[in-house]
One Martini backbone bead per residue (centre of mass of N, CA, C, O) as a GRO file, in nm:
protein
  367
    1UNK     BB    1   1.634   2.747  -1.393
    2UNK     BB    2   1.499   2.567  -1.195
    3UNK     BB    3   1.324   2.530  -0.893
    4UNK     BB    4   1.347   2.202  -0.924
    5UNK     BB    5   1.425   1.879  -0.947
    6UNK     BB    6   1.159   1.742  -0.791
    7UNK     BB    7   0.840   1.649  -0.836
    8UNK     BB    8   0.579   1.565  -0.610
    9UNK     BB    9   0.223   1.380  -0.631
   10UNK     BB   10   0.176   1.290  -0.349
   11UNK     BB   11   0.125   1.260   0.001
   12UNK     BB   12   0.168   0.979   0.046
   13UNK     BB   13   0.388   0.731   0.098
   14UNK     BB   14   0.494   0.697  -0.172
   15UNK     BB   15   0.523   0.990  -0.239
   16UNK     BB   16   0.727   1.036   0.002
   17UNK     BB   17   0.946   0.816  -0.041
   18UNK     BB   18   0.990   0.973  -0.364
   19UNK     BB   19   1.102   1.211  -0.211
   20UNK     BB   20   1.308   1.106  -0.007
   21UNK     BB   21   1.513   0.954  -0.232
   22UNK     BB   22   1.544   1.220  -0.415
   23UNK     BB   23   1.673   1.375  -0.146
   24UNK     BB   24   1.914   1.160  -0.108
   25UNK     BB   25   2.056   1.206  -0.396
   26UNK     BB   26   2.000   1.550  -0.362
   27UNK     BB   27   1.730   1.669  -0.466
   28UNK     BB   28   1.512   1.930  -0.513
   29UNK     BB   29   1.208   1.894  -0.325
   30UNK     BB   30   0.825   1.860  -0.410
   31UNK     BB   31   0.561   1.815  -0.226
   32UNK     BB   32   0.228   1.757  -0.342
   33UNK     BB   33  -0.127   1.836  -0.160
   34UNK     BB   34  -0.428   1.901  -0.180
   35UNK     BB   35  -0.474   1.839   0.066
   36UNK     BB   36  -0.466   1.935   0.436
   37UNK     BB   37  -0.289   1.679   0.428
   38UNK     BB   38  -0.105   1.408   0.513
   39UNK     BB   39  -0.238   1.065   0.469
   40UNK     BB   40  -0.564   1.131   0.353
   41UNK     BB   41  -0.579   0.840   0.192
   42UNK     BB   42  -0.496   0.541   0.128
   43UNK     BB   43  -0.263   0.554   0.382
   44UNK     BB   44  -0.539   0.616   0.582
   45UNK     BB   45  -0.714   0.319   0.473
   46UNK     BB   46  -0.540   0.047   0.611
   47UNK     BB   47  -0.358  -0.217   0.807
   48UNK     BB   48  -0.075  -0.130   0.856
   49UNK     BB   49   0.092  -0.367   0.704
   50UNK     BB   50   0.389  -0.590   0.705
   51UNK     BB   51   0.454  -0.777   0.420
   52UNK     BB   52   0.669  -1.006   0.304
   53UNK     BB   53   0.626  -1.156   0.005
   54UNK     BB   54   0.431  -1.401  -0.140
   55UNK     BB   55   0.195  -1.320  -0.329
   56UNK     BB   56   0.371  -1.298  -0.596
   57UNK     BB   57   0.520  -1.298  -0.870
   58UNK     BB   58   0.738  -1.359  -1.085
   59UNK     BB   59   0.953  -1.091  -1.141
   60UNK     BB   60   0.723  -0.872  -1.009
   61UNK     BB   61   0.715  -0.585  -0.864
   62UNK     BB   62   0.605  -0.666  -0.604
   63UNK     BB   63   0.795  -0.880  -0.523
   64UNK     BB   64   1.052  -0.687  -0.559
   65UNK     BB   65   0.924  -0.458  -0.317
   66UNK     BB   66   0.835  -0.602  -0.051
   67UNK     BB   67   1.093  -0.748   0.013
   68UNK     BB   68   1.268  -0.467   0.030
   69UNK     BB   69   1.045  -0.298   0.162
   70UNK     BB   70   1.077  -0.418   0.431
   71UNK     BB   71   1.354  -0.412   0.495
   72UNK     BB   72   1.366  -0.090   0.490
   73UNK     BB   73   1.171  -0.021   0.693
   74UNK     BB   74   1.270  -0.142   0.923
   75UNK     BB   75   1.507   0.043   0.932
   76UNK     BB   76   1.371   0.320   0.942
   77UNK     BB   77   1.177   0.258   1.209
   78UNK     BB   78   1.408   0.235   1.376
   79UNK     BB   79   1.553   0.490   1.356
   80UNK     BB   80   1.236   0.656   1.355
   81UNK     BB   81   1.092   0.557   1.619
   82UNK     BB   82   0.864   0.392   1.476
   83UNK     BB   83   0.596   0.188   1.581
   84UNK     BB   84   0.636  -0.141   1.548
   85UNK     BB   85   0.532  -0.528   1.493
   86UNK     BB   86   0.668  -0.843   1.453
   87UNK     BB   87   0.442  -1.075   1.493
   88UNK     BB   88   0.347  -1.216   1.282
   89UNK     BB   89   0.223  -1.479   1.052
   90UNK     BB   90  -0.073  -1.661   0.980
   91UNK     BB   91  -0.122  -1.902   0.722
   92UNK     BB   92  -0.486  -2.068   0.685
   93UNK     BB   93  -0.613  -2.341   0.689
   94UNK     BB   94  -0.950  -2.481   0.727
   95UNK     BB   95  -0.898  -2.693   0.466
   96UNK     BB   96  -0.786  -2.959   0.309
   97UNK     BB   97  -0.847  -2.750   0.000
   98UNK     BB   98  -0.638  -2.531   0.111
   99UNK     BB   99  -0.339  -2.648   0.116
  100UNK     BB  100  -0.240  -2.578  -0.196
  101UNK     BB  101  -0.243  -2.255  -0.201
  102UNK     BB  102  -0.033  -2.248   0.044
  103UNK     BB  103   0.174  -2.362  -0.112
  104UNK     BB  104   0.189  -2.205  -0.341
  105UNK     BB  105   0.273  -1.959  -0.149
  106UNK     BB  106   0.497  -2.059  -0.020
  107UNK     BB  107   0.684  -2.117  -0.269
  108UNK     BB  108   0.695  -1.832  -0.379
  109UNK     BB  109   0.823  -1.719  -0.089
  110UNK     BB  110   1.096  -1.827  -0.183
  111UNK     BB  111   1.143  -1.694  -0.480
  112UNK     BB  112   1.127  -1.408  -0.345
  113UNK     BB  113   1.283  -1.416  -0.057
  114UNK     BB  114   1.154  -1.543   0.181
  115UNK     BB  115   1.207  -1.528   0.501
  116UNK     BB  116   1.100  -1.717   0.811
  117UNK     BB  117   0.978  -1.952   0.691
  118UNK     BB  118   0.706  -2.212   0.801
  119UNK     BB  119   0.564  -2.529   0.849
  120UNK     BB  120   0.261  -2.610   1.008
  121UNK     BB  121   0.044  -2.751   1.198
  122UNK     BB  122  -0.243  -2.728   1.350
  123UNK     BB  123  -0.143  -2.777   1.601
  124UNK     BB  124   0.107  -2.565   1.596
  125UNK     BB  125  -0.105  -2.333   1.561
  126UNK     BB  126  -0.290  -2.373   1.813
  127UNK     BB  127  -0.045  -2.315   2.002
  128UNK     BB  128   0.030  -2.037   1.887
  129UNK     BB  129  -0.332  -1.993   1.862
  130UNK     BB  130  -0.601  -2.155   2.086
  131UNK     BB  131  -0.837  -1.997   1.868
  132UNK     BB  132  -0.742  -2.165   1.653
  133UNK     BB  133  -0.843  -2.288   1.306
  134UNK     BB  134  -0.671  -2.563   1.168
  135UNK     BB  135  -0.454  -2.789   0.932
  136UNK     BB  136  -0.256  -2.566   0.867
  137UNK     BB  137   0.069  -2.359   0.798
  138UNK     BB  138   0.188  -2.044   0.781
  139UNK     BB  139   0.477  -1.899   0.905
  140UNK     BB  140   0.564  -1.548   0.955
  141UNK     BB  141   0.754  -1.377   1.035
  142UNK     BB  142   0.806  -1.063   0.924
  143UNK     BB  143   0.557  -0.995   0.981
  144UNK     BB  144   0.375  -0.636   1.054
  145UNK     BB  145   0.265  -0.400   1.244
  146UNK     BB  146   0.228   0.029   1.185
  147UNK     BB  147   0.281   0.330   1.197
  148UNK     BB  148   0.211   0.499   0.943
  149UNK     BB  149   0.200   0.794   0.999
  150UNK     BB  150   0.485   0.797   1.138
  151UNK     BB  151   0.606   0.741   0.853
  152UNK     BB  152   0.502   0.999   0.743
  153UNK     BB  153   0.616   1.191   0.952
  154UNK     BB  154   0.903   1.114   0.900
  155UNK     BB  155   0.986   1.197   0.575
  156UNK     BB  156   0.908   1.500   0.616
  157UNK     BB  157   1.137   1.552   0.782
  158UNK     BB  158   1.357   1.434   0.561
  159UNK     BB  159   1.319   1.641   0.370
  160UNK     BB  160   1.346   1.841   0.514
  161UNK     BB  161   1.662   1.786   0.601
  162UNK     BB  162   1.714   1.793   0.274
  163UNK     BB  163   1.567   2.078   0.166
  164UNK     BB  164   1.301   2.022   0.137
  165UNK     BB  165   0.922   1.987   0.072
  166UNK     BB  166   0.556   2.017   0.206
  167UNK     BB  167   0.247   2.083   0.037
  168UNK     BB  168  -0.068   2.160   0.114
  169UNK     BB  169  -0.338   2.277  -0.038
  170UNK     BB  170  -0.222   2.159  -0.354
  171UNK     BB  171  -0.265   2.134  -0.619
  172UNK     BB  172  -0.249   1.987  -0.964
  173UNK     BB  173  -0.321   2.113  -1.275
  174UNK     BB  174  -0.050   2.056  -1.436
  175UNK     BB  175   0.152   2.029  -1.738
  176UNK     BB  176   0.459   2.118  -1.900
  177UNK     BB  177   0.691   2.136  -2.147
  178UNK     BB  178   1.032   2.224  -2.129
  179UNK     BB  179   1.353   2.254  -2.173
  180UNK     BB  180   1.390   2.205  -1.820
  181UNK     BB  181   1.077   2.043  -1.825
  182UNK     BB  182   0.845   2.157  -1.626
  183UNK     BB  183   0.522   2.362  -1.609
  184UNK     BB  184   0.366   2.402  -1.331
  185UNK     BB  185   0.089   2.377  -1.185
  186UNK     BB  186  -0.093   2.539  -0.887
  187UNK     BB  187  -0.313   2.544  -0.658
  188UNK     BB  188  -0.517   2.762  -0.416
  189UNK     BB  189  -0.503   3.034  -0.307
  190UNK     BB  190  -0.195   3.044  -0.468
  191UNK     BB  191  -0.150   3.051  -0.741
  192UNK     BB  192   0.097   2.849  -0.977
  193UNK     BB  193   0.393   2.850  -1.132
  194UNK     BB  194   0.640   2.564  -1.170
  195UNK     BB  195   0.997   2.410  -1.209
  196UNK     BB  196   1.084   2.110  -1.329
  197UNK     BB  197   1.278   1.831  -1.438
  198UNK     BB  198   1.111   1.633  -1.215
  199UNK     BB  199   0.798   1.412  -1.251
  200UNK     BB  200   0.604   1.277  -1.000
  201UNK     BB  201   0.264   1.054  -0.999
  202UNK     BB  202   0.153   1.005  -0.654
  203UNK     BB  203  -0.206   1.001  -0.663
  204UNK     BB  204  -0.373   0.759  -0.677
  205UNK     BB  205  -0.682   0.814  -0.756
  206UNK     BB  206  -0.552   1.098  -0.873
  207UNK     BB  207  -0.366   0.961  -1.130
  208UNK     BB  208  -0.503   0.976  -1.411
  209UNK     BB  209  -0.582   1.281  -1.394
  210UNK     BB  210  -0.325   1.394  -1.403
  211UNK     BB  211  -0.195   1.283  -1.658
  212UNK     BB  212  -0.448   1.404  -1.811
  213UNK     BB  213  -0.277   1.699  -1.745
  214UNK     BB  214  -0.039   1.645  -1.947
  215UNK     BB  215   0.140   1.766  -2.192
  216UNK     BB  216   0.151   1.454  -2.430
  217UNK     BB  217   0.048   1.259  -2.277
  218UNK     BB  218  -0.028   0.915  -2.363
  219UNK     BB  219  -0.378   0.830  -2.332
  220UNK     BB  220  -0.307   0.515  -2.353
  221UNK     BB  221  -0.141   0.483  -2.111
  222UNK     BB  222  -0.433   0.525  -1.891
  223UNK     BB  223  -0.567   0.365  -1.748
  224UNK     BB  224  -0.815   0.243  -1.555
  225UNK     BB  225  -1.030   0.282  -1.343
  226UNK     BB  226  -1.087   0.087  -1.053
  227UNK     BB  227  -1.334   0.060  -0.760
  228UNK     BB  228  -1.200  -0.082  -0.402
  229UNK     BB  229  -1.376  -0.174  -0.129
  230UNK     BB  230  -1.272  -0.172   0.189
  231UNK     BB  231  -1.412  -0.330   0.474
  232UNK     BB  232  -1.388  -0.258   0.828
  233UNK     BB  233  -1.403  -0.466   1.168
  234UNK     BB  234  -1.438  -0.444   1.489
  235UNK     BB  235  -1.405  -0.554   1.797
  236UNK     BB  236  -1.539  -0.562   2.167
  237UNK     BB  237  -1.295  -0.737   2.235
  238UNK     BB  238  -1.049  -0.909   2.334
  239UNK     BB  239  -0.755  -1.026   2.135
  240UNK     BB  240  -0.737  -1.332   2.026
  241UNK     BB  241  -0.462  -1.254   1.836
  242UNK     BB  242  -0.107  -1.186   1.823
  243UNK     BB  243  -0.106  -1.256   1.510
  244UNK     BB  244  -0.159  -1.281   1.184
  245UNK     BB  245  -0.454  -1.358   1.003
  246UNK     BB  246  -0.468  -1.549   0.712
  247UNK     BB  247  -0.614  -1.658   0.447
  248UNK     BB  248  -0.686  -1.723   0.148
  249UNK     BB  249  -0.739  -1.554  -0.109
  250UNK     BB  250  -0.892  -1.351  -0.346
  251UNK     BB  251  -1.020  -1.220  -0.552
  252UNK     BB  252  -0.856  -0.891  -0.562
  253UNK     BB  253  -0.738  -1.002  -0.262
  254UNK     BB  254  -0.665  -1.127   0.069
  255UNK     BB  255  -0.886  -1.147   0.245
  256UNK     BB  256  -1.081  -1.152   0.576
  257UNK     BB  257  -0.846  -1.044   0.779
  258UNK     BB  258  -0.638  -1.009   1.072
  259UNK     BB  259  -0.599  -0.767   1.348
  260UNK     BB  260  -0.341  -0.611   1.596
  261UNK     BB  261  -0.303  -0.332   1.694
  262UNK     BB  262  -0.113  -0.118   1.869
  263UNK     BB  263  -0.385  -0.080   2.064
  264UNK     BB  264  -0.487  -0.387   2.060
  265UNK     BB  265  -0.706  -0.400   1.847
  266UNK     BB  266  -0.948  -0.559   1.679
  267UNK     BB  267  -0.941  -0.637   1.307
  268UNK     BB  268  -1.133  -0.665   0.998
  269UNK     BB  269  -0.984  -0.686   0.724
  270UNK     BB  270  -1.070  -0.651   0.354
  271UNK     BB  271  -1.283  -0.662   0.186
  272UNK     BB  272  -1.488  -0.665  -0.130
  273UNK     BB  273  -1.613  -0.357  -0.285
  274UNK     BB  274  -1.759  -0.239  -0.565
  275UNK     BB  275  -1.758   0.033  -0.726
  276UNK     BB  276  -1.824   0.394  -0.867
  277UNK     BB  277  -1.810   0.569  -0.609
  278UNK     BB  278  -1.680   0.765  -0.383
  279UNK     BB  279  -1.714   0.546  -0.052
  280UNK     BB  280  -1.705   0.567   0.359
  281UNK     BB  281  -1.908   0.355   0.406
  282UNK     BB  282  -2.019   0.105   0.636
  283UNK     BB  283  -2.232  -0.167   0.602
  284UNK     BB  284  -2.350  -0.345   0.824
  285UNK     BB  285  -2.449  -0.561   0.665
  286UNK     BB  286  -2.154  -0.689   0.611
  287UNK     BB  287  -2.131  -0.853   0.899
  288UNK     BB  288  -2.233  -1.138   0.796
  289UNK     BB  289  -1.962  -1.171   0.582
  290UNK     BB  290  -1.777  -1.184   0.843
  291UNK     BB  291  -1.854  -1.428   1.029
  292UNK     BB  292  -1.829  -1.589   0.857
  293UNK     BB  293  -1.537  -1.585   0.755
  294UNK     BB  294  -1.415  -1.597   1.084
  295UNK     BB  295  -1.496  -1.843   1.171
  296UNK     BB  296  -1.297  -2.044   0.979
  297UNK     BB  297  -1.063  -1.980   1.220
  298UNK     BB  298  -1.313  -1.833   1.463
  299UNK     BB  299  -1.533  -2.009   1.609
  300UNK     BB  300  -1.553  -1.794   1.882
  301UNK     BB  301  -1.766  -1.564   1.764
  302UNK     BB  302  -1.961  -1.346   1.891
  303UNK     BB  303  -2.266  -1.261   1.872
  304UNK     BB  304  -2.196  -0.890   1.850
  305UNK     BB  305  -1.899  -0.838   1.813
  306UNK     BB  306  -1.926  -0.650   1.552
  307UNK     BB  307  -1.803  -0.349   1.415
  308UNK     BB  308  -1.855  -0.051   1.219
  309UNK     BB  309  -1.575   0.109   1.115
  310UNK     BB  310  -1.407   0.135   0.790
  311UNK     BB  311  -1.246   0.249   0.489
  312UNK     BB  312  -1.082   0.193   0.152
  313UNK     BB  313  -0.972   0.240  -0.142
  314UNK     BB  314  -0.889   0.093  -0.422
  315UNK     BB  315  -0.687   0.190  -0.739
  316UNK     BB  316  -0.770   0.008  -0.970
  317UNK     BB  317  -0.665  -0.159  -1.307
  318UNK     BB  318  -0.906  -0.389  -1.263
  319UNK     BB  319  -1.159  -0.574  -1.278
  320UNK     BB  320  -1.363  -0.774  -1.209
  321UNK     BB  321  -1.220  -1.091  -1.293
  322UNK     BB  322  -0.960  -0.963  -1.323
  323UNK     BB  323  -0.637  -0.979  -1.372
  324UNK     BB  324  -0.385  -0.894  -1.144
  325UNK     BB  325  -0.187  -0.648  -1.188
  326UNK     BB  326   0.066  -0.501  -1.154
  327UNK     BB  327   0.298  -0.213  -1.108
  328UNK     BB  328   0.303   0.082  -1.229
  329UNK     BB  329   0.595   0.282  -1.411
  330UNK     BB  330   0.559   0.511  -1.613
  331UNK     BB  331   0.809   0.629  -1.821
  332UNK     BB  332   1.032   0.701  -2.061
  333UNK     BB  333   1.040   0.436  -2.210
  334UNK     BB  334   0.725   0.438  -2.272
  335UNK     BB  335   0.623   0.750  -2.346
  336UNK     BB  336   0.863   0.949  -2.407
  337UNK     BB  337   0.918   1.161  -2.141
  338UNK     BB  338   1.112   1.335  -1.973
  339UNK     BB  339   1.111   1.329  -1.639
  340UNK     BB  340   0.871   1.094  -1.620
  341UNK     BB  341   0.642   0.957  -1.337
  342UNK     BB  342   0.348   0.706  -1.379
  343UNK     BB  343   0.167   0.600  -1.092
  344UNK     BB  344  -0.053   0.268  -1.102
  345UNK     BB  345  -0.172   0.062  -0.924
  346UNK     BB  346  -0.120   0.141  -0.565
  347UNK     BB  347  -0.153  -0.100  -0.417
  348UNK     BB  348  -0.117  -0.416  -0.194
  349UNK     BB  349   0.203  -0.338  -0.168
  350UNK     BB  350   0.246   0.004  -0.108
  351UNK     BB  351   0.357   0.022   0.172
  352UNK     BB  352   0.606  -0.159   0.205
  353UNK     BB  353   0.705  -0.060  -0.098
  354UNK     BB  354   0.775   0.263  -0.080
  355UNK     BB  355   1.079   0.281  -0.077
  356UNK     BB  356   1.127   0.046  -0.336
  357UNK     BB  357   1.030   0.278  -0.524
  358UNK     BB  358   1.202   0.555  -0.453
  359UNK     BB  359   1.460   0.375  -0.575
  360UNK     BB  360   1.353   0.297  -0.860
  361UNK     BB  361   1.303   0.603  -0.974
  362UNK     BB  362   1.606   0.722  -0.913
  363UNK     BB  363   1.715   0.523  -1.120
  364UNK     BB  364   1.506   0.585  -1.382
  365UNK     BB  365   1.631   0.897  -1.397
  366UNK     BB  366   1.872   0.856  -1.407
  367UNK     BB  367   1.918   0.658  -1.665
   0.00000   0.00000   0.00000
């Protein structure tokens, strides 16, 4: 007999989501944590932003996922007394020729299944946030911003009262087949190794490295890693816009988009700066092109007014100028391994995605 039902490898969002839909479907879940908190990588690193689910494509997990997951977020957010805000997002034109990428992903978010949006004239927007600059807009009522951490650290209480555990200072060193599923090495003061029916893989940039330590898997099946830091520059003045204010994309990520945070902060980014080692160091110098990128909505930013913040790394499986691909979930189905799933390339939309993940998950293991 096995020690769990279910090892999860990473206590970020998606791996704590997979640990409760897991717990909650009956499974005695683990979820181990290499560091010594829960939320302490890319969970700890991004908008905090609530997403709507109109930029992803037909039919692709993204689409599929960020709707869904947005949907239980908030359910489970007000639910379990987490804080956060449904302030809605404008997605602004700010030149006639940004107009056509915006009307294709308002449609894009219609086939999404994406309710609460309407097209409003530059006027229109200019009226509900009188410092924007706009030709043209999408409102979504429906994005927003919340507090990740209250959203992991309420998953951590519910595995826990569904007699689950979370432990952090756990890495996992490797995975082997046995009769009754996995016998798990785990790291830490006291190394040990346990047993699980099933094991899933959510463990961020250190996603790779876990799979490629699981004896059998097919190691052409683990995608390349590249790492894209995203940096984020705070206002030090009054938050001009009390709704999210989005550019149109960039290539590989969403552009150097506003919000303002539950504690009233205006911060600003992600841009993207691709790297080739992992740091989150904030290069002030990157200043420069946030002014120019947010001038273009905010004409009003005064020169001085912004400071570098924070960065995080997406976990990226494809290169700068490559079309930017799904998330991955290789199943049994993919690499013909009973009872494992790992999850490569859970960039964002993968914090609102979260539930809807742990759900499909619990589906696939099912099934």
């Amino acid at each position: 007999m096995s020690d769990f039902d279910a090892v999860v490898v990473g206590a970020g969002a998606v791996g704590l989501a997979c640990g409760y839909q897991l717990a909650k479907a009956g499974d005695t879940v683990l979820v181990l944590e290499s560091a010594g908190r829960i939320g302490s990588g890319v969970s700890s690193r991004n908008s905090e932003v609530v997403h709507a689910g109109f930029y992803y494509p037909s039919g692709s997990l993204k689409a599929k996922f960020c709707v869904e997951g947005r949907r239980a977020m908030y359910q489970f957010l007000r639910e379990h007394n987490v804080n956060y805000e449904k302030c809605g997002k404008l997605f602004v034109a700010t030149e006639q020729h940004e107009i056509p990428p915006i009307e294709k992903y308002f449609k894009q978010g219609q086939i999404n299944g994406v309710e609460n949006a309407r097209w409003i004239s530059g006027a229109d927007a200019k009226a509900l946030e009188p410092h924007l600059r706009a030709v043209a807009a999408v409102e979504y009522l429906e994005s927003g911003v919340m507090d990740a951490h209250g959203y992991m650290d309420a998953l951590e209480g519910e595995i826990e009262a569904h007699d689950g555990a979370v432990v952090v200072n756990s890495p996992f060193l490797g995975a082997t087949p046995s009769a009754e599923g996995y016998d798990i090495r785990v790291g830490g003061e006291s190394p040990t190794t346990i047993t699980a029916r099933k094991l899933i893989i959510s463990a961020g940039l250190s996603a790779q490295k876990c799979a490629g330590a699981i004896e059998g898997f097919p190691q052409e099946r683990i995608p390349p890693q590249y790492l894209a830091k995203g940096n984020y520059f705070s206002l030090s003045m009054k938050a001009p816009f009390q709704r999210l204010i989005y550019p149109p994309p960039v290539p590989g990520a969403l552009g150097t988009h506003y919000r303002r945070d539950l504690g009233g902060v205006a911060r600003f980014g992600p841009d993207i700066e691709w790297i080739t080692e992992e740091n989150y160091l904030v290069d002030p110098s990157r200043g420069d092109s946030f002014y120019e990128a947010i001038r273009k909505f905010w004409p009003g930013l005064p020169d001085g007014a912004l400071t570098a913040d924070y960065a995080g790394i997406r976990p990226k499986i494809h290169a700068a100028h490559e079309p930017q691909p799904d998330f991955v979930l290789d199943s049994p189905e993919h690499h013909g391994m009973d009872g494992l799933i790992c999850l490569f390339g859970i960039e964002s939309p993968g914090l609102t995605s979260s539930l809807a993940i742990g759900a499909e998950i619990v589906k696939r293991l099912a099934d």
